[in-house]
C-alpha positions, 0 to 999 in steps of 0.5 A: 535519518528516518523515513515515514509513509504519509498514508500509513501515519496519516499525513496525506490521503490516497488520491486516485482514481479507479481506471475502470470507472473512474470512482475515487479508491479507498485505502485498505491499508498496507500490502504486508497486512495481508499476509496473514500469521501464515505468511512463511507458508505464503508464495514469494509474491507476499513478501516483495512489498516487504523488501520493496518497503527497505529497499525503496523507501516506500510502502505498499498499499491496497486500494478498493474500489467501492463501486466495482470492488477491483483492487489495486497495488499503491505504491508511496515514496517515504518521506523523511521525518523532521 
């Protein structure tokens, strides 16, 4: 059994709001893309998305507001593969 996230391979669109001013976010694409090639010496908090992701069978995304450029954590459930 295999498991995708639909945003990561394109199957669905991130559908929320900004809870500041309401502007549709945008999807800057998954968490642990963040983290850089100097991750090891990052804080614990970098690497939850990662255990997050096998544990739950989800993924973590980072999502932009265009107009007041706050971002926040988009958590999406796996689906399973045909």
């Amino acid at each position: 059994m295999s498991y995708i996230c639909p945003l990561c391979n394109g199957l669905a669109n991130l559908n929320s709001s900004c809870p500041d001013c309401g502007t549709v976010l945008e999807n800057m694409g998954k968490k642990e893309d963040y983290a850089g090639p100097y991750s090891p010496y990052g804080s614990i908090d970098q690497f939850t998305s990662v255990i997050y992701k096998h544990a739950a069978m989800g993924c973590e995304h980072v999502a932009q507001c265009p107009h007041c450029h706050e971002a926040y954590i988009y958590r999406v459930n796996a689906v399973q593969t045909p």
